[in-house]
C-alpha positions as CSV (number, residue, x, y, z in Angstrom):
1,X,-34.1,14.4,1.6
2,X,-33.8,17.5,3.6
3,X,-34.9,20.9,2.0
4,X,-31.9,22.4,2.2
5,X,-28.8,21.5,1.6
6,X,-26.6,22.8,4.6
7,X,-26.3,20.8,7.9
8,X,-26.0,22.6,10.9
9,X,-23.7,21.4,14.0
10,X,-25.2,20.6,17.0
11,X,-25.1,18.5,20.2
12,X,-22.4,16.5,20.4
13,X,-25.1,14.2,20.6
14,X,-23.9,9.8,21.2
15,X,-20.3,9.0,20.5
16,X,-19.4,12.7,20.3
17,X,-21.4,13.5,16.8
18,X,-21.5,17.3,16.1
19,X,-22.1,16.8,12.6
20,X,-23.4,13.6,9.7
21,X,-25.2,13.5,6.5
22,X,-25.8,10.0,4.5
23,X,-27.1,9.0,1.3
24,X,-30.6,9.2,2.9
25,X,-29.9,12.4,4.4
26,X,-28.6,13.8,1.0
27,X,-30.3,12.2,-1.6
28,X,-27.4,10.4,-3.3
29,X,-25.8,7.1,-3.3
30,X,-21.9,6.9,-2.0
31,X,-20.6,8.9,1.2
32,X,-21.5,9.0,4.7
33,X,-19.8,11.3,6.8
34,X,-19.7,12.5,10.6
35,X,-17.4,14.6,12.8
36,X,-16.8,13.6,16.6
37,X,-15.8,16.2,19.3
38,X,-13.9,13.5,21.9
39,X,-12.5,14.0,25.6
40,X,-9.3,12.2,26.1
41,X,-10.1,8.5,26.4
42,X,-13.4,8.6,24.4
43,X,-13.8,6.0,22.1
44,X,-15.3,5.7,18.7
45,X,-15.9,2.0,17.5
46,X,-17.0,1.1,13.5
47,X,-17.7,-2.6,13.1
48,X,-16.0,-3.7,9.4
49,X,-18.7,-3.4,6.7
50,X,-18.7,-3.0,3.0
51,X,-17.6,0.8,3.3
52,X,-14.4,1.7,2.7
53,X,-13.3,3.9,6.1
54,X,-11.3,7.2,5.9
55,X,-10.3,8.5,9.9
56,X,-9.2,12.0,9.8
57,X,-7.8,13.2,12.9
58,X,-8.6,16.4,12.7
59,X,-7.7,18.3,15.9
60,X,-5.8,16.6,18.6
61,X,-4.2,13.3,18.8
62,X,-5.6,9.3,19.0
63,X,-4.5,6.0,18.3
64,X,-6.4,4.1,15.5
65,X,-6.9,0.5,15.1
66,X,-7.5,-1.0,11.9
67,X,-8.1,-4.9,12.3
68,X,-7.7,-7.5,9.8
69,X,-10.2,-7.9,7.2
70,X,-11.6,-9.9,4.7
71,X,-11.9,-8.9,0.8
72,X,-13.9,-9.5,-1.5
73,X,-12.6,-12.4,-3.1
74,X,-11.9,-14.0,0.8
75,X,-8.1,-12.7,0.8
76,X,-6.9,-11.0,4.0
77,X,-6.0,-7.1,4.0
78,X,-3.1,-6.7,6.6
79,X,-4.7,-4.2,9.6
80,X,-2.7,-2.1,12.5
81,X,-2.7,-0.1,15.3
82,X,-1.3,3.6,15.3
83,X,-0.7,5.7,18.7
84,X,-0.6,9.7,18.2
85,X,-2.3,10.0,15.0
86,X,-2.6,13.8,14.6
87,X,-1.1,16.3,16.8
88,X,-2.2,19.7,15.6
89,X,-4.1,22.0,18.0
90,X,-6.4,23.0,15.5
91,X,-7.3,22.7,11.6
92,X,-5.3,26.3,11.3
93,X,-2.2,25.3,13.4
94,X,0.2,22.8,11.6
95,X,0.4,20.3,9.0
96,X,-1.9,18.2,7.4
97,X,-4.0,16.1,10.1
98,X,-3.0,12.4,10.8
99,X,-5.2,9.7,8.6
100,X,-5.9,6.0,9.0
101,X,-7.5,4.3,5.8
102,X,-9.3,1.1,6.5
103,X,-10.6,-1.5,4.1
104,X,-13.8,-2.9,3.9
105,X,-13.9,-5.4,6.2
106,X,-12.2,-4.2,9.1
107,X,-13.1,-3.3,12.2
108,X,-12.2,0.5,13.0
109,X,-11.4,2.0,16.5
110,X,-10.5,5.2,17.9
111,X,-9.3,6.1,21.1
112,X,-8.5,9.6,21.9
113,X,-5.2,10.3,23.6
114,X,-6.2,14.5,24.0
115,X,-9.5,16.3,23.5
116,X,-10.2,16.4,19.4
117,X,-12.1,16.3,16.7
118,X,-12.6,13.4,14.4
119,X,-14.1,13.3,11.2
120,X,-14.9,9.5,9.7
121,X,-15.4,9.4,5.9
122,X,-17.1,6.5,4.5
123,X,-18.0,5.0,1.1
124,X,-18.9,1.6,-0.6
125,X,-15.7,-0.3,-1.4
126,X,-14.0,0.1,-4.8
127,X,-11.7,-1.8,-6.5
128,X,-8.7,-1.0,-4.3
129,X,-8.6,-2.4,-1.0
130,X,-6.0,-0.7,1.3
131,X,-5.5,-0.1,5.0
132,X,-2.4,2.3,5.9
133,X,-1.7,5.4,7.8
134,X,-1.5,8.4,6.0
135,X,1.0,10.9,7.6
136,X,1.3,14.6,6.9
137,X,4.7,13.8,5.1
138,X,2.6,12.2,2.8
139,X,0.3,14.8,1.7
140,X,1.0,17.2,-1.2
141,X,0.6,21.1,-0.3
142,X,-0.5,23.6,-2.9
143,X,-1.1,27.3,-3.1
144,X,-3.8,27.5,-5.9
145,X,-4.9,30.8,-7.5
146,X,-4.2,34.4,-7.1
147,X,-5.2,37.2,-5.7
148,X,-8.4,37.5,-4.1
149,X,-8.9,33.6,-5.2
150,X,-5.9,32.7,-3.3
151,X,-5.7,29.8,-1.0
152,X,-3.8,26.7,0.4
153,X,-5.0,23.0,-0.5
154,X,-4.0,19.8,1.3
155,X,-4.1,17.0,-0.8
156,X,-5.3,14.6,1.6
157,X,-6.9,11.4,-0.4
158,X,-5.9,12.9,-4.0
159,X,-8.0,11.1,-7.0
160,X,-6.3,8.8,-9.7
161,X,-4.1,5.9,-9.0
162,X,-4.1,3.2,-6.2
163,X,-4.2,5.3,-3.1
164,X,-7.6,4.2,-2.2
165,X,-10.8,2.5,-3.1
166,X,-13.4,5.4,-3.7
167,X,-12.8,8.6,-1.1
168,X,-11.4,11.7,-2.3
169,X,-10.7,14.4,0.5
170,X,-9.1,17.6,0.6
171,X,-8.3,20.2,2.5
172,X,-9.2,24.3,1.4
173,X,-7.9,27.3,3.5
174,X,-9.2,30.3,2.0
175,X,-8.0,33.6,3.4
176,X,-10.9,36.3,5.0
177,X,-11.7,38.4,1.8
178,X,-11.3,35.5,-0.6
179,X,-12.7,33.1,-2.9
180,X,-12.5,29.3,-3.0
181,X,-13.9,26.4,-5.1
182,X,-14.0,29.1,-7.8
183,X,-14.4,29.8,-10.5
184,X,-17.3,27.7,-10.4
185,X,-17.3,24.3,-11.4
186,X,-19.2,20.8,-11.3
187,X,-18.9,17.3,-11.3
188,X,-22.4,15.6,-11.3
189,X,-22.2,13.7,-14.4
190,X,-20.5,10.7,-15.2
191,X,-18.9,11.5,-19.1
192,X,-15.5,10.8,-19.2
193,X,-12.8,12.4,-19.9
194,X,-15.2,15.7,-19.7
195,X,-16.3,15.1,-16.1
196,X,-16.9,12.4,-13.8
197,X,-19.7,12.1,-11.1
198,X,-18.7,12.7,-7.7
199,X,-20.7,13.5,-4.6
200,X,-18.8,16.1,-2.2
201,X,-19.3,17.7,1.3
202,X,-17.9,20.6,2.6
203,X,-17.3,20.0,6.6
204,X,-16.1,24.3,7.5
205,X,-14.5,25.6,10.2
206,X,-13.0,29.5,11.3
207,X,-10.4,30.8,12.6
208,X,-12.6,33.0,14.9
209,X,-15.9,31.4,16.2
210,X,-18.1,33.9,15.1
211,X,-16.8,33.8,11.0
212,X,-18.9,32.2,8.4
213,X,-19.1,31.8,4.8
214,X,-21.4,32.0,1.7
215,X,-21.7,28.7,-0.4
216,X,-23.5,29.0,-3.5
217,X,-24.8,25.3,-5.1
218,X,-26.7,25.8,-8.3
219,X,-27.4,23.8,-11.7
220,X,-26.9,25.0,-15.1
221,X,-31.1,25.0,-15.6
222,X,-31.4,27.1,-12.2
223,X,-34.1,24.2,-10.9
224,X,-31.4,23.5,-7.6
225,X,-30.0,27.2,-6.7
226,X,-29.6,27.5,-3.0
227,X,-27.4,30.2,-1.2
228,X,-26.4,29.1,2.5
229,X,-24.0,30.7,5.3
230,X,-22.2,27.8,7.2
231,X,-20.8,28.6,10.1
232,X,-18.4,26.8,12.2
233,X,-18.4,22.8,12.1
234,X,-21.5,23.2,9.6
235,X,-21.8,20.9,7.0
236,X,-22.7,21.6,3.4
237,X,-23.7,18.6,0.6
238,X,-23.4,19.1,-3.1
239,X,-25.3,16.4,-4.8
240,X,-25.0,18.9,-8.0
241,X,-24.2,21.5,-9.3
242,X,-21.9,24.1,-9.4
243,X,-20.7,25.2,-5.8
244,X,-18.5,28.3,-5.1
245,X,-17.4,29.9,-1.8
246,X,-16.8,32.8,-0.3
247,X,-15.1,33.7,2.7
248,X,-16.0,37.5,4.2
249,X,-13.4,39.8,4.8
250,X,-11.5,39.1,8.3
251,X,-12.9,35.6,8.9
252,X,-10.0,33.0,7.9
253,X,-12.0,29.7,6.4
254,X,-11.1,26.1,6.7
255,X,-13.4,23.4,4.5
256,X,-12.6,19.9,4.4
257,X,-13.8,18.0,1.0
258,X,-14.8,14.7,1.1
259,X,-15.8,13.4,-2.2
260,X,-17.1,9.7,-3.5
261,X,-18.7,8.4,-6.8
262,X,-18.3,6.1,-9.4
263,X,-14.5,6.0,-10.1
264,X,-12.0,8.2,-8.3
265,X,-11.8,10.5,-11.4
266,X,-11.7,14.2,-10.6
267,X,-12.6,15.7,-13.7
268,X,-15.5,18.9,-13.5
269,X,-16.7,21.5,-16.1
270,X,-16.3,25.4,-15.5
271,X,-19.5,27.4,-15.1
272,X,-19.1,28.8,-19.3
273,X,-20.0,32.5,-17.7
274,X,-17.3,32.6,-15.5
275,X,-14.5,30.4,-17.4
276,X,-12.5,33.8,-17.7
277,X,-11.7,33.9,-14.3
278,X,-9.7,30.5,-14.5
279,X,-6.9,31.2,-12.7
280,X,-4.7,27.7,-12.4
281,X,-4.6,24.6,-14.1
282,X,-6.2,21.4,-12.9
283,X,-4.6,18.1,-12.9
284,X,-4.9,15.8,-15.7
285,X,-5.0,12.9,-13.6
């Protein structure tokens, strides 16, 4: 495991890769992500595995291909093709970015139709085996928070129900000046109804190039307590702990969650020194 937690971009290095972490990368067991910067007509190609597959067309447009596939009890799940997935210009212009998720089992492809960035999300299947589009019309917007812990979260991959097998992503924008993930909270033990285990990344971006952000990923004990300032297309893992952020005044801040574990349960505990700041009530779902 790397001795520190944030991941900085680089490259693009083969097939477009700014960005990954994996379970061996960051010590856990679940989620594997990476982010692609394409040129129209590049092409990312995912044989079908056991992973369940979240694309998240991020900036620009493609068409994804999800093929057939196989479950686990040798049914078919129904695949497709989808041209002009996406659209927005960048994470800050628009609506929620386009999504394809694919079962396990099928064969992913991605061909971009403009220059973009693509982040792919992938877990071990769960028990809900699903490939669809995912359209901005489909994703819940919410202002959580007030003041200076206002911001604006996309419900991308929500937890609860049948919308997938084990991915949860959101979507944070946090204005310059402002707090997000806050008041401090964590999910790193599996205890329902009090809190479920989930591993998370933050993937951040900025409305200026230059703009960054203080993360803050510590445990109760203090033995993991690491302060980091990601910049733009940076990566931060959470393996546990509590995890706020920060966004310094005049530097607007986008972070992407993507979060998998056990059950698709979203249930986390309040750091008990700053439970007073709770500002907004979680879903009980």
């Amino acid at each position: 495991m790397n001795p520190t937690l944030l991941r900085r971009a680089a490259g693009p290095g083969p097939g477009g890769v700014v960005v990954r972490t994996d379970p061996a990368d960051a010590g856990w067991r679940y989620l594997t992500f990476d982010v692609h910067r394409l040129a129209a007509g590049d092409r990312i190609e995912r044989p079908g595995d056991a992973d369940e597959v979240l694309v998240l067309v991020l900036e620009g447009s493609a068409t994804v291909t999800a093929g057939d596939a196989r479950d686990g009890a040798g049914g078919e799940v129904a695949g497709g093709s989808w041209p002009g997935v996406g659209g927005r210009a960048s994470v800050f212009a628009g609506p929620p970015p386009g999504m394809v998720l694919a079962a396990p089992g099928a064969d992913v492809t991605v061909v971009a139709e403009t220059a973009g960035l693509v982040g792919v999300a992938h877990a071990p299947g769960g028990p809900v085996r699903l490939t669809r589009l995912i359209t901005p019309d489909d994703v819940k917007v919410e202002e959580r928070g007030s003041g200076m812990t206002a911001r604006r979260v996309h419900h991308l991959l929500p937890p609860g129900g049948d919308r997938a097998g084990r991915l949860i992503a959101f979507e944070v924008f946090t204005p310059g000046g402002n707090w997000s993930s806050y008041p401090p909270h964590k999910h790193d033990t599996e205890d329902p109804p009090r809190e479920a285990y989930l591993e998370e990344l933050y993937f951040y971006r900025f409305a200026l190039p230059q703009g960054f952000a203080f993360a803050r990923v510590y445990t109760p004990d203090h033995d993991l307590d690491e302060s980091m300032t990601p910049t733009d297309c940076d990566i931060v893992v959470v393996p546990r702990g509590y995890h706020p952020v920060g966004a310094p005044a005049g530097y607007d801040c986008y972070y992407l969650n993507v979060m998998a574990g056990d059950n698709r349960a979203w249930h986390f505990t309040i750091d008990p020194d700053h439970a007073w700041l709770m500002d907004w009530t979680p879903p009980t779902s």
